[in-house]
N, C-alpha and C positions, 0 to 999 in steps of 0.2 A: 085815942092814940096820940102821944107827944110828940113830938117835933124831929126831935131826935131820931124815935122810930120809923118816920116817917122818910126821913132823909135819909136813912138805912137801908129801908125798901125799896127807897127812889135808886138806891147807888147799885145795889142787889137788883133788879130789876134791868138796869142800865148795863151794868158786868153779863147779865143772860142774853142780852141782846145782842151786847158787842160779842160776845162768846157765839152767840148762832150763824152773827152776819160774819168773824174767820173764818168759820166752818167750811160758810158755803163758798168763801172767796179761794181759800184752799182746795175743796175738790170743785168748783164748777168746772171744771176742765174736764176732771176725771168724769164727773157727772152728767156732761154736755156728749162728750165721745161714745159713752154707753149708749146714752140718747141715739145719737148717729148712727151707731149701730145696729138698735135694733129697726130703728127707723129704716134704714139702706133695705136690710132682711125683708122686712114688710110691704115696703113698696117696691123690692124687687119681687117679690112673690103675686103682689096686687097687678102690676104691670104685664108680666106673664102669665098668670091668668088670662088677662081681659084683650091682652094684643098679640099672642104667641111668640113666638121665636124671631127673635133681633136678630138684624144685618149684623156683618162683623163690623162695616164703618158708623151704624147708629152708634153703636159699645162704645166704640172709639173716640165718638161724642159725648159722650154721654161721662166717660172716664177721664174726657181732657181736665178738666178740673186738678180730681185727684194723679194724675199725672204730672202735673208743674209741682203739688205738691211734694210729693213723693221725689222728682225732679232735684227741688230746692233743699229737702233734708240730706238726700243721697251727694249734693255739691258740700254740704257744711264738715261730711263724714273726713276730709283726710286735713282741712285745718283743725278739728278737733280733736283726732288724734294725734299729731304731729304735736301740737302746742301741748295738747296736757301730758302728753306722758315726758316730754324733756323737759316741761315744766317743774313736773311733778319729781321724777325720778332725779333733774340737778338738785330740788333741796332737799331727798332725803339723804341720809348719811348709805353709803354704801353697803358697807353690811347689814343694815335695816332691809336695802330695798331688796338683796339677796336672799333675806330669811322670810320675807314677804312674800317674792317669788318663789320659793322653796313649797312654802305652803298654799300657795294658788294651786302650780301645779299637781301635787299630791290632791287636792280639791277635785280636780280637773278629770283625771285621769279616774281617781276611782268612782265620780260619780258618771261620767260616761261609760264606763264598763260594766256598772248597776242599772243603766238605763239599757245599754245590748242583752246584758242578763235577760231583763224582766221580757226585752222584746221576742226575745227568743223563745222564753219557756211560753210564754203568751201563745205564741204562733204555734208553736208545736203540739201543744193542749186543743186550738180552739181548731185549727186543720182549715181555715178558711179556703184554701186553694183543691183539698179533697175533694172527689167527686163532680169539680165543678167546670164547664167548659168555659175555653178561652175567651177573652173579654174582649172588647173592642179595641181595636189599634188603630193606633195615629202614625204621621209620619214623623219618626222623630230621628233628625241628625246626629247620629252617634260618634262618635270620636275612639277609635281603637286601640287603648292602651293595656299597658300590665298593672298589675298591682306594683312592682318592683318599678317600674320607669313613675308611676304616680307619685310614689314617695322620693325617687329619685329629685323630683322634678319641687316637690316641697324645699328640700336642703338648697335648688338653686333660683329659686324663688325667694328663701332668705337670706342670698348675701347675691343681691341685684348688683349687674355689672352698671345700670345705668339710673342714679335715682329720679330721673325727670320721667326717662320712660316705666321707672316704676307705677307712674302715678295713674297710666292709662294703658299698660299694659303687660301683662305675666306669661314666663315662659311656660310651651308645654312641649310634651312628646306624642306627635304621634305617629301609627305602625300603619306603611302600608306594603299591600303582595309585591313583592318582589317582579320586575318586569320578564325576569325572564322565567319563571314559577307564577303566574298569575294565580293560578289553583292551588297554591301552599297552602293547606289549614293549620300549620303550624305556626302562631302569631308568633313566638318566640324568635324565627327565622323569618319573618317580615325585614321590609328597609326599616331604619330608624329613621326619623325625621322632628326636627326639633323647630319650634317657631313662636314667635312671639303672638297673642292672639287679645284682642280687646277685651281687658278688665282691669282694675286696679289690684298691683302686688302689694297686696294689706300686710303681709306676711314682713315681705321686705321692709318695708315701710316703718312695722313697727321695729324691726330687729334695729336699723337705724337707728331711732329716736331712741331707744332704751340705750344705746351703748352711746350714744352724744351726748346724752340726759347726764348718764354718769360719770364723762368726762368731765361735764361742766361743771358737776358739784362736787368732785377730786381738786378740782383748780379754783376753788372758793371765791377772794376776793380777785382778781385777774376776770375769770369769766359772767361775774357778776352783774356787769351793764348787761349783756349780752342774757341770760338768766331773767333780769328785769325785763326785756323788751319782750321775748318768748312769754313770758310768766303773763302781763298786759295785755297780749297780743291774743293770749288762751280767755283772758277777762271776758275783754270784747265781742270775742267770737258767740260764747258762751250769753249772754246778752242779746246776740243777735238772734241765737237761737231761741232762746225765748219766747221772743217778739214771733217766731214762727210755729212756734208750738202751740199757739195763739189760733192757730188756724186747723189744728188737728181733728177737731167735728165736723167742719166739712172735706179734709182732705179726705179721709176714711169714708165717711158718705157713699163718697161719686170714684172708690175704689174696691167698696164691699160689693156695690148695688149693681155694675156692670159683669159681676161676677154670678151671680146670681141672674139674671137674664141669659148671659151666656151659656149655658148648662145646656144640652142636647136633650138628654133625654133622662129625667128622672130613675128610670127604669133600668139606669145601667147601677146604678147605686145597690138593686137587688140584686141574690144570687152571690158567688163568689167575692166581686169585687166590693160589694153590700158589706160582708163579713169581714171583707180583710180592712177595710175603712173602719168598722166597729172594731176591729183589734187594734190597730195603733191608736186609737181617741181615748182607749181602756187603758191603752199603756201611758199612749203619755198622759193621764188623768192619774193613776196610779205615780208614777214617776212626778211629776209637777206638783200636784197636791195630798202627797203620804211621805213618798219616801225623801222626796226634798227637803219638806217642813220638818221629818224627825231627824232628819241628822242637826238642822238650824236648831232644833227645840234641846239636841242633845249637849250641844255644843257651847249654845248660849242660855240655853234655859229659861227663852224667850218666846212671848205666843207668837209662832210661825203664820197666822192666820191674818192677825194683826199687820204682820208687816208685808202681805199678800193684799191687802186691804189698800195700803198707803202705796203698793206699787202697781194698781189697777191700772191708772192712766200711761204708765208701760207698757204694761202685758194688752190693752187696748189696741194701742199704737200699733205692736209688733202684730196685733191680729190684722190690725186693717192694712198694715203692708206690704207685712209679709216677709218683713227686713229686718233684720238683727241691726245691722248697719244705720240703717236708716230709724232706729229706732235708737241710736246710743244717745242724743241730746238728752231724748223725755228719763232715758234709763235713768242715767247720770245725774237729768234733775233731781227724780225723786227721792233718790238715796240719798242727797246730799241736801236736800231741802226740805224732805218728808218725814226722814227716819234719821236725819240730822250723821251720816255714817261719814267716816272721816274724810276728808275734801282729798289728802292724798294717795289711802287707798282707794279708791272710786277711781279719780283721775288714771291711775295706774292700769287695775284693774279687770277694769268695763272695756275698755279698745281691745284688750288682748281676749278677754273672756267671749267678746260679739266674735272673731276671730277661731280661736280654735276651743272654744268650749260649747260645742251641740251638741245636748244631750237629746234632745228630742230629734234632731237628724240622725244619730247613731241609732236612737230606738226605732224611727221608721224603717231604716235601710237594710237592719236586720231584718226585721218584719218582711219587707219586701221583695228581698232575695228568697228567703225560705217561699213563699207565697207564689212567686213565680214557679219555683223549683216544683211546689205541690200539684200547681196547673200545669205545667211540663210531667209529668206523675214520674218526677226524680226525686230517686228515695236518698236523702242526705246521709251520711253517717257521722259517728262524734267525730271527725279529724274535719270533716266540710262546715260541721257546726262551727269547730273553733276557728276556724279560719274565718266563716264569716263573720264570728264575733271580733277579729283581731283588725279583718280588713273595715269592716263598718264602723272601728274606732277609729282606724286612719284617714278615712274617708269622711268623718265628722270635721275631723282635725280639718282638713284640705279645701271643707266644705268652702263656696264664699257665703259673706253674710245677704246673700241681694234673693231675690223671689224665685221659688224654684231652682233653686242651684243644687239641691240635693240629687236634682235627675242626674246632673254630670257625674257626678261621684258615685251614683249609683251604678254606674257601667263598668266601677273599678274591682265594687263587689262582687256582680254577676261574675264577670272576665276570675276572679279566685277561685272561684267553682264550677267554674264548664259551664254556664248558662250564655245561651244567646243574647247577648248586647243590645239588641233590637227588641227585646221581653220588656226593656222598661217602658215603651207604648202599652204594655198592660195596664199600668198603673198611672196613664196620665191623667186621664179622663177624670179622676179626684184630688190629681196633685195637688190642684190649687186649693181646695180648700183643708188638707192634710196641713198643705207646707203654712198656713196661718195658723194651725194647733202646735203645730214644732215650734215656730218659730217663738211663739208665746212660752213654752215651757224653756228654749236656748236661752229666752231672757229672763226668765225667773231660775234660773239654773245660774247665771252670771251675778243674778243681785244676789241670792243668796250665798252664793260664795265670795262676794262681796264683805258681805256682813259677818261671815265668819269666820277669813280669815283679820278682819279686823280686830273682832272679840277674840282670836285669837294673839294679834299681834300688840295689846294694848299698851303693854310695858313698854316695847320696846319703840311704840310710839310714845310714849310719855316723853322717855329719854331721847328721844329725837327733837322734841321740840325743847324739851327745858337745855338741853345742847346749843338749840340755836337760839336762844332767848340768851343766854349767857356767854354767847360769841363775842368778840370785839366787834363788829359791825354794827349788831343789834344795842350793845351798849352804848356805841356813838352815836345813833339816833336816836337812843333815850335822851342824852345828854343835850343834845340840840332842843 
């Protein structure tokens, strides 16, 4: 062999190498968190064998860990969206970001309604709650609202009278008897009573930032320093997040694994509530990996699997959370670093889509009202169906993105159809590990419509940026 050949093979051998060692430098993340995964599974499973049933304050040791974590993503949640989407939305051009908007929401909307579909005709075929006696009940704090004051309570939650207190806390409504009628069963004729209650108004929040956003870029060069220091400020943040995402194999670890200990009693998973857990995992399995990947596949003509693949260490994330929210840095990374999707539709987006795009909440919650209804042996008819299908779309919408918030909203569906409020202690006893399957399919519900209204919006992003490349601005810093 000459020399030449030689030095061919050396460079071809060299290119294989560096090509193995990207590889693994890009997903060891992804790769590491699987790991922790099943790891957590395992030795919560080895553990409970061998020592039985954990204190509540061991768990709560044992989860301080994953806790700061979880802690430190959930603190990053409102400078990341505050920065990228005024960021984001002052440089695009205005009718851009409207026709972008235009087509998230039609996104939005009809694949949450495919996701209630599938939940629906699921439950009604498979009759999970048929024949089956009631399940075990917890004490769970319900809060007694209407469907109509819930959504009322949406519209005043996006135009916040106060945006400091928006950040830590959202208005609600709620109903109680009447002092001088104690015994009213008519919630309708309840007091009304209205109050602010500990959680961040994401809703408000973002309505804010998109209508600043677009101030800023109407007002060109005037609010341009102003634009640079936001736009730097979203840099930074972003970077910091990073550095923390860095820590995502063990944060999930020591928040799978106290989950898994904590379980009562295997034996409640059999029987009724057995079945109605195997119906939502079918749906949203169904919903998350078919009917999602054909509409991307239809749309872009692109293998949906593939880009399932490059957003694992997401969908990872949001399992070991349990948080949309809390899962927006890794979301955002990966689309923007993995599948390379445009940095301003992402930034846009991802904060609105963790927000009111859950489609695997709307699919449980149908599920879950019918399923109750079935263990109540109330027989539904088509007018209670559509109603739940309509209320468990607005109750997606309303959802927050944080662990187990679908219980709240779930009492808005019951309260549509005459069921007891107090019925959602039926279905807590699995919540925890349901609300990690939703949550993963919210986030693959949010990157896929990511990606396609992107491929869809491609021209008019061309002309967005060769607009601003041929600005007077952008020409005076060539020139320099």
């Amino acid at each position: 062999m000459d020399e030449i050949s030689r030095n061919t093979l050396s460079i071809s051998d060299t290119n294989k190498d560096s090509k193995k060692v990207s590889m693994w430098k890009r997903n060891q993340s992804t790769l590491a968190t699987i790991c922790s995964v099943i790891l957590a599974i395992v030795i919560g499973i080895i553990l409970r064998q061998t020592t039985g049933a954990w204190k509540p304050r061991y768990i709560m040791y044992l989860e301080f860990p994953g806790t700061l974590f979880l802690r430190a993503l959930s603190g990053l949640i409102l400078p990341i969206i505050i920065s990228s989407l005024i960021s984001s939305v002052g440089r695009l051009d205005v009718s851009l970001s409207g026709r972008i908007g235009l087509r998230a929401v039609l996104y939005y909307i009809s694949t949450t309604l495919l996701a209630v579909f599938l939940g629906i005709v699921l439950v009604l075929n498979v009759k999970p709650g048929v024949g089956q006696e009631e399940g075990e009940k917890r004490n769970v704090t319900v809060r007694q609202t209407t469907t109509v004051d819930t959504m009322l309570d949406l519209f005043r939650n996006l135009v916040p009278s106060n945006l400091v207190q928006a950040c830590f806390a959202q208005y609600s409504t709620s109903l109680i008897p009447p002092s001088a009628r104690p015994n009213e069963t008519n919630i309708y004729e309840w007091d009304i009573k209205g109050e602010y209650r500990s959680g961040t108004n994401i809703l408000g929040l973002i309505a804010f930032s998109l209508i600043f956003g677009a101030i800023l870029g109407r007002n060109g060069d005037k609010a341009k320093p102003l634009l640079d220091v936001i736009t730097t400020f979203n840099e930074l943040i972003m970077q910091l997040t990073a550095l923390l995402i860095k820590c995502t194999p063990v944060g999930v670890l020591f928040l799978i694994m106290p989950r898994i200990l904590g379980v009562e009693k295997v034996s409640t998973f059999l029987g009724g509530v057995g079945w109605y857990t195997l119906t939502v995992l079918v749906g949203l399995l169904i919903h998350g990996f078919i009917v999602l990947p054909l509409i991307y596949f239809i749309t872009t003509r692109r293998n949906p699997f593939v880009f399932i693949v490059k957003m694992s260490e997401a969908l990872l994330t949001a399992f070991g959370t349990a948080s949309s929210s809390a899962t927006l840095p890794v979301t955002m990374g990966c689309l923007q670093n993995k599948l390379q999707t445009d940095e301003r539709v992402v930034n846009v987006l991802i904060p609105i889509g963790a927000t009111i795009n859950m489609d695997g909440t709307a699919l449980y919650e149908a599920v879950a009202a019918i399923f109750i209804a079935q263990m109540r042996q109330r027989s539904l008819g088509l007018a209670d169906v559509i109603i739940v299908s309509l209320t468990a779309t607005a109750a997606s919408i309303g959802a927050a993105g944080i662990p187990q918030a679908g219980l709240v909203t779930m009492v808005m569906v019951l309260n549509a159809v005459n069921l007891p409020p107090d019925d959602v202690s039926l279905i807590f006893v699995v919540d925890w590990l349901l609300d990690r399957f939703r949550t993963m399919v919210n986030v693959l519900g949010d990157s896929f419509g990511a990606a396609i209204v992107e491929h869809l919006s491609e021209k008019d992003l061309e002309k967005a940026t060769k607009s601003q490349m041929s600005s007077p601005t952008n020409i005076e810093i060539t020139k320099h």
